[in-house]
N, C-alpha and C positions, 0 to 999 in steps of 0.2 A: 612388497607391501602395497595396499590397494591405494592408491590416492584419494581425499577427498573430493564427491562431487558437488560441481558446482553451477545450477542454474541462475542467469542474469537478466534481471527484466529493465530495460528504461527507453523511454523515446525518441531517447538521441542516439544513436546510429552510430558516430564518430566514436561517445562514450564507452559506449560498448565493447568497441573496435579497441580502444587503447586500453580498456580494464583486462577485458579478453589476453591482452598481453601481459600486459603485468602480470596475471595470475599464474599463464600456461606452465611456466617453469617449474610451478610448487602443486598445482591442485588441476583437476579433469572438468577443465569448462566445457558441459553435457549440454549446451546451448545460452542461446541468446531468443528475447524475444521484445518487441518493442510494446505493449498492452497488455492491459491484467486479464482481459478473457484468455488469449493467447498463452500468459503465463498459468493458469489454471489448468487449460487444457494437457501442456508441456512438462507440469508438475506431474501428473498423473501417467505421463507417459515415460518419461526419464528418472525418476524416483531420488533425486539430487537432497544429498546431507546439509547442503547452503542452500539459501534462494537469497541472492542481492538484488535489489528491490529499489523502486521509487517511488515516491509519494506519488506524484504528481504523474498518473499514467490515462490515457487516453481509454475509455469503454467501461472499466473498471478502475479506481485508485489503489493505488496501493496499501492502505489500511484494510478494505474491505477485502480486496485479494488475499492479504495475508491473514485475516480471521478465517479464509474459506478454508486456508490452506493448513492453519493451524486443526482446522475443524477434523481436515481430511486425513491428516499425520501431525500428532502432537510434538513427534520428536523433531521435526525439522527445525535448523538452527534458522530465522528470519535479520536480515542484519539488512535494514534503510539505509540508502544512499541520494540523501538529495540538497537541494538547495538552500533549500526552508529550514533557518534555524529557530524556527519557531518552540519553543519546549513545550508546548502544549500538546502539538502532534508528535513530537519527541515520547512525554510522557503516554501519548494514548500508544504509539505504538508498542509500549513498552506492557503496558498494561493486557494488549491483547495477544501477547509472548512474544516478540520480539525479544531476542538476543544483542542486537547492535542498535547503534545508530550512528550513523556519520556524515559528513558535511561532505559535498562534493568536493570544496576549496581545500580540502586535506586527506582524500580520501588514497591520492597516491602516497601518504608517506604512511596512512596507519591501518590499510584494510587488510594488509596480510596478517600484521598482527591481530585483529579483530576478528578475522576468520580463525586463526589456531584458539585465540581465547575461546569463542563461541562452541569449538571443537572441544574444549579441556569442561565444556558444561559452565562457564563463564559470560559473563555480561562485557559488554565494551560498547562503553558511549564518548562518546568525540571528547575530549577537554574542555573545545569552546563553549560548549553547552551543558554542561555537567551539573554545574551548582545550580541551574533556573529549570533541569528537569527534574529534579531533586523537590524543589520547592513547589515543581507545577504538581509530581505526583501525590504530594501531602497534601495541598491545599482542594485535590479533587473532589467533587461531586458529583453524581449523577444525575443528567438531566431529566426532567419531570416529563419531557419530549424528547425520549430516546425512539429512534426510527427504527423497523425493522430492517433484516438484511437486503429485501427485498424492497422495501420502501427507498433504501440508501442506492441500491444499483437505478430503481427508475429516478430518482434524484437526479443520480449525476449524470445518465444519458440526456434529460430534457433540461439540465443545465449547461451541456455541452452544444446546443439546439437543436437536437433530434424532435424529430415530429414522434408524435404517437404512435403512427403505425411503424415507424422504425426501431421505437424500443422495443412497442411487442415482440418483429422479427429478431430481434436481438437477444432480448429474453424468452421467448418463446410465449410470448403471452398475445392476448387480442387489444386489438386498443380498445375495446370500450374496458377490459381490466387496467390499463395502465393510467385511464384517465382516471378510475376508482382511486386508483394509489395515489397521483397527483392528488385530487380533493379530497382526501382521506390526509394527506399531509398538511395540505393547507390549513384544513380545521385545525388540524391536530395541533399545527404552529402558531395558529392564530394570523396567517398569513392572507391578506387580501388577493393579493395577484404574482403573476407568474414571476414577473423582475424579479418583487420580494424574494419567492424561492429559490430564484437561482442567486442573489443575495443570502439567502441562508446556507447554500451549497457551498458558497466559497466561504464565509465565515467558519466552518464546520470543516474547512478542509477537504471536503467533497472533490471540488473540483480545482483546480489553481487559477 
């Protein structure tokens, strides 16, 4: 019988290392990678039934990773693993097909079970958070200033303090495009200056 595959993306290195264990006995961890570019790239190369995921990822976060990824293959099962018990980004990942969600603080006693759940076409969100993403997912609205995919990735690199011409390399765009996206956001937010945005980036989850 084939095992499930399982790609893992998070920044800490240690984490990795110890989930990577915990899993190996039940499921085929098809890699590790510490960034959402990385994990995008890795997705399309190793073709993995999981993607265990972080919010909080370095180039890309992990919300926008996994819309790309839902975009590229709707079946893959998306199950978060992070710090932030936030329900608001609990609910949004949930919103953009996310599968799981889980708290790092108890992710050793319930990710195996949240991966077969996820497996059986099932949902699985932590305990601790359960009832307040419930209440974040009803009380949702859509903002009047929703950002492009593209708008969000130059976001979080010039929130992370990338100059202009290093998101373009990064995105493959020119900086005098990436400076468009910046004041193109600004307007868009009603934002005066840079702080603000990268103030709105973290507000937004953007960036941690």
């Amino acid at each position: 019988m084939t095992r499930p595959r399982i790609l893992m993306a998070d920044d800490h290195a240690m984490l990795l290392d110890a989930f990577k264990t915990l899993l190996e006995s039940e499921f085929d961890v098809v890699g590790t990678v510490t960034d959402g570019r990385q994990l995008l790239e890795e997705f399309s190369r190793l073709h993995p039934d999981v993607v265990l995921l972080d919010n909080a990822m370095p180039l890309l976060n992990g919300l926008d990773a996994g819309r790309q990824l839902k975009a590229q293959r709707k079946a893959v099962k998306l199950i978060y693993l992070t710090m932030n018990p936030d329900p608001g980004l609990a609910g949004e990942a949930l919103r953009l097909g996310a599968s799981g969600y889980l708290l790092k603080s108890s992710a050793f006693q319930e990710l195996k079970q949240a991966i077969h759940e996820v497996l059986r076409g099932r949902s699985y969100i932590t305990p601790l958070i359960t009832r307040d993403v419930v209440t974040s997912l009803i009380e949702h609205n859509s903002s009047p200033h929703e950002l492009t995919m593209r708008q969000r990735e130059v976001l979080q690199l010039l929130a992370e303090g990338r100059s202009m011409k290093e998101v373009g390399a990064i995105l493959d765009l020119t900086p005098r495009t990436v400076a468009f996206h910046k004041y193109r956001m600004m307007e868009q937010l009603r934002l005066k200056t840079s702080a603000e945005l990268v103030q709105f980036a973290v507000r937004q989850g953007v960036v941690a």
